[in-house]
C-alpha positions as CSV (number, residue, x, y, z in Angstrom):
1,X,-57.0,-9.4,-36.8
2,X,-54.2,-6.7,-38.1
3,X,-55.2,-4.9,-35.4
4,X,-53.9,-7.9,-32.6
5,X,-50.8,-8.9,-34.9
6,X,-48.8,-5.8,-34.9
7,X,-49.2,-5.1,-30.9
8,X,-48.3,-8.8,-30.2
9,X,-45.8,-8.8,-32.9
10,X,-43.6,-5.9,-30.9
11,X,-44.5,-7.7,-27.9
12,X,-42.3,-10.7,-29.0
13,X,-39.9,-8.2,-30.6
14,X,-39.1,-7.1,-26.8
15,X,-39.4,-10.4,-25.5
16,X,-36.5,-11.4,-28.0
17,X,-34.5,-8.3,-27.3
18,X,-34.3,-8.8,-23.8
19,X,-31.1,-10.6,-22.5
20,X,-30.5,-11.9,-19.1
21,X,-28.8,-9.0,-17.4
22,X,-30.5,-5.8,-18.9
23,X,-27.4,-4.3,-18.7
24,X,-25.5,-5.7,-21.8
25,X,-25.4,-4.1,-24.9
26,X,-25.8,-8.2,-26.5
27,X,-21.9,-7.6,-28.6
28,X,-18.2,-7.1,-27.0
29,X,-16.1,-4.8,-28.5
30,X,-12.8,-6.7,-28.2
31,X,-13.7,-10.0,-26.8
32,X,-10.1,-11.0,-26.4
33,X,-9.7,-8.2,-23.6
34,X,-13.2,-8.8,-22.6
35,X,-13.0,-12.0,-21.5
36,X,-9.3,-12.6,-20.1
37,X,-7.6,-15.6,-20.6
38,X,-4.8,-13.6,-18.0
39,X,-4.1,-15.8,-14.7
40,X,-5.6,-14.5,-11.0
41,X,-2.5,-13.6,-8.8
42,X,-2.4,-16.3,-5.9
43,X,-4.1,-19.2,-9.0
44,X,-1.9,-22.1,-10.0
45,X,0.4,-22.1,-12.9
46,X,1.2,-24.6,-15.2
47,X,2.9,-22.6,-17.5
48,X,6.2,-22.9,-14.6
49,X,7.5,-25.5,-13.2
50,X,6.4,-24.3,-9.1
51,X,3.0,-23.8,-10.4
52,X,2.9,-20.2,-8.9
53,X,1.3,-17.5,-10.9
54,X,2.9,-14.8,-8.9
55,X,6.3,-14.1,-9.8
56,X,9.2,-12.6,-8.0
57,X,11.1,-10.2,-9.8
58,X,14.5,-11.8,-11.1
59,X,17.4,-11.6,-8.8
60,X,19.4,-8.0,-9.4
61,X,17.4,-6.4,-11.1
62,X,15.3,-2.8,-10.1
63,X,12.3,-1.0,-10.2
64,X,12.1,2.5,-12.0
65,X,12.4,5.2,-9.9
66,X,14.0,3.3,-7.1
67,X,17.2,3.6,-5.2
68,X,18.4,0.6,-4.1
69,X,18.9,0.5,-0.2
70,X,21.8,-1.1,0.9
71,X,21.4,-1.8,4.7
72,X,20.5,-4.5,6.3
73,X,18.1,-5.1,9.0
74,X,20.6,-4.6,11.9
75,X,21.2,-2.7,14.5
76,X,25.0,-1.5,13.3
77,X,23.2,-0.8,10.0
78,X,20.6,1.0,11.6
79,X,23.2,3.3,13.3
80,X,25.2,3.4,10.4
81,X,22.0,4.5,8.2
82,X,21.2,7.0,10.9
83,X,24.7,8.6,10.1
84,X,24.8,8.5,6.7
85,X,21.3,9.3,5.6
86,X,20.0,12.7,5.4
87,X,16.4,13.8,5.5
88,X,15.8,15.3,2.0
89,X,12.4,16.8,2.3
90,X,11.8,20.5,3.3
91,X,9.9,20.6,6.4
92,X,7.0,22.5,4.6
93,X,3.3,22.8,5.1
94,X,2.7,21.1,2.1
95,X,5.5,18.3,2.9
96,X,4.5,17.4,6.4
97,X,0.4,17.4,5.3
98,X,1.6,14.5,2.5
99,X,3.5,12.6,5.5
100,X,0.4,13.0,7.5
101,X,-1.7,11.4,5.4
102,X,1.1,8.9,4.6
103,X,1.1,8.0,8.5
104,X,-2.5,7.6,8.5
105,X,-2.4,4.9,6.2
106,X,0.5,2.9,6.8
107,X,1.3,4.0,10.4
108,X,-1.9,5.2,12.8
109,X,-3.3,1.5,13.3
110,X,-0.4,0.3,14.9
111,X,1.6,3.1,16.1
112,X,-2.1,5.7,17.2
113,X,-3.0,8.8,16.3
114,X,-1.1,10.4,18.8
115,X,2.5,8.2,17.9
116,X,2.5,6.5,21.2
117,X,2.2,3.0,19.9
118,X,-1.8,2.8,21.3
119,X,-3.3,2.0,17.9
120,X,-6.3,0.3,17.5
121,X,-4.7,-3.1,16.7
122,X,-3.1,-3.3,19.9
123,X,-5.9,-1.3,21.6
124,X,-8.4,-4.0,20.2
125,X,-6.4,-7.0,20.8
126,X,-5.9,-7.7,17.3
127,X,-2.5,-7.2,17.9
128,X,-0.5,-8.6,21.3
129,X,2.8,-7.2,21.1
130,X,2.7,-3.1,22.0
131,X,4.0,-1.2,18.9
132,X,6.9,1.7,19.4
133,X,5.9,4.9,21.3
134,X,7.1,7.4,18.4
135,X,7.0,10.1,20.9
136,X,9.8,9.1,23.7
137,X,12.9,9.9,24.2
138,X,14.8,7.3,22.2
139,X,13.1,7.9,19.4
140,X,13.4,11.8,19.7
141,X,17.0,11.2,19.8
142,X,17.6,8.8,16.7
143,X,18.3,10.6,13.7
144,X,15.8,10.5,11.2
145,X,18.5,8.2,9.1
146,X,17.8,5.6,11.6
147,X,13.8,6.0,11.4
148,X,14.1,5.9,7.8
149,X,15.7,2.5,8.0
150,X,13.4,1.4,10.4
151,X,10.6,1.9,8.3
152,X,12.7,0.7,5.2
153,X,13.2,-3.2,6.7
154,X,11.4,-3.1,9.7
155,X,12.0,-2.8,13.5
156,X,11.8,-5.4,15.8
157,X,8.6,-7.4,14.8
158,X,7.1,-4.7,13.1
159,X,7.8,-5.4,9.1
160,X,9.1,-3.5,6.4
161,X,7.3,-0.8,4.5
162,X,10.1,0.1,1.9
163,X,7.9,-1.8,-0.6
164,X,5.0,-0.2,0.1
165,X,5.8,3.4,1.1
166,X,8.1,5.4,-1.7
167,X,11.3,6.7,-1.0
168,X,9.5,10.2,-0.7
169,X,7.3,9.7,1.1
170,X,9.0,7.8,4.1
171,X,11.2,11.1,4.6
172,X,7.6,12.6,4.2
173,X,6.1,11.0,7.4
174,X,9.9,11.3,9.4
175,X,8.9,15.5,8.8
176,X,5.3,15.1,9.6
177,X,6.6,12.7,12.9
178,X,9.0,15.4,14.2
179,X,6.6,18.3,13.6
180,X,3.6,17.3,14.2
181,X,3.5,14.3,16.9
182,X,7.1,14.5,18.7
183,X,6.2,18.6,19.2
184,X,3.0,17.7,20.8
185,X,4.3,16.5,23.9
């Protein structure tokens, strides 16, 4: 009889052990950061009076680390930007690899591989409106002032990336654009 109890009682000793997943550990070290009582980004809000859990960032004020752009999306501001803005960035190995790797992730789907606006989501139809050719003439001949700004606020239909793309490293993919893609041809 002793002989049956022990084995069967470790039996229900695993049995009882065993939670749902297998993968717990059965306690949370801090429960409060464990199990977030924080809202989901795009979730209603009733802590504000719009009910939006995703704030904007109060009017005037600015990120660390950023420089505030004053132009406009406009052509005279375009012109203007293409005067007074100056490519910072050495055109170094190291400088123009960084803006090739830049371009391939904000700029190769629309604009190609190749810069002449045949990326896949025109290519695919995803997309109707043909991007920018990056290689032509008219671009070759804006200075890179004037591409900065066009990646800054957007071109045309094509949006603005100054959000997305640092300071850096839009005068990053201007280097890697004039060395690389605008030399090919």
């Amino acid at each position: 009889m002793k002989k049956i109890i022990i084995p069967l009682g470790f039996v229900l000793l695993a049995l009882v052990s065993c939670d749902r997943t297998r993968t717990s550990t059965g306690w949370d070290y801090m429960p409060d950061m464990y199990y977030s009582e924080a809202y989901e980004t795009y979730t209603s809000n009733d802590n504000f009076n719009d009910g939006l859990t995703m704030r904007t960032p109060v009017e005037g004020t600015i990120p660390r680390g950023i420089i505030p752009f004053p132009y406009e999306k406009t052509d005279e501001d375009r012109v203007l930007a293409g005067k007074e803005l100056i490519n910072p960035v050495e055109f170094s190995d190291e400088n123009i690899q960084r803006g090739k790797e830049l371009y391939g992730v904000f700029c190769i789907n629309c604009h190609g591989d190749k810069g002449d606006g045949q990326g896949y989501l025109y290519t695919s139809k995803r997309y109707p409106y043909p991007p920018a050719s990056l290689v032509n003439d008219k671009v070759r001949a804006q200075n890179d002032g004037e591409i900065y700004h066009a990646i800054t606020v957007g071109y045309g239909v094509m949006g603005p990336h100054g959000a997305m793309i640092s300071q850096d490293g839009r005068w990053k993919i201007i280097a890697f654009l004039r060395e690389e893609l605008q030399n090919q041809n």
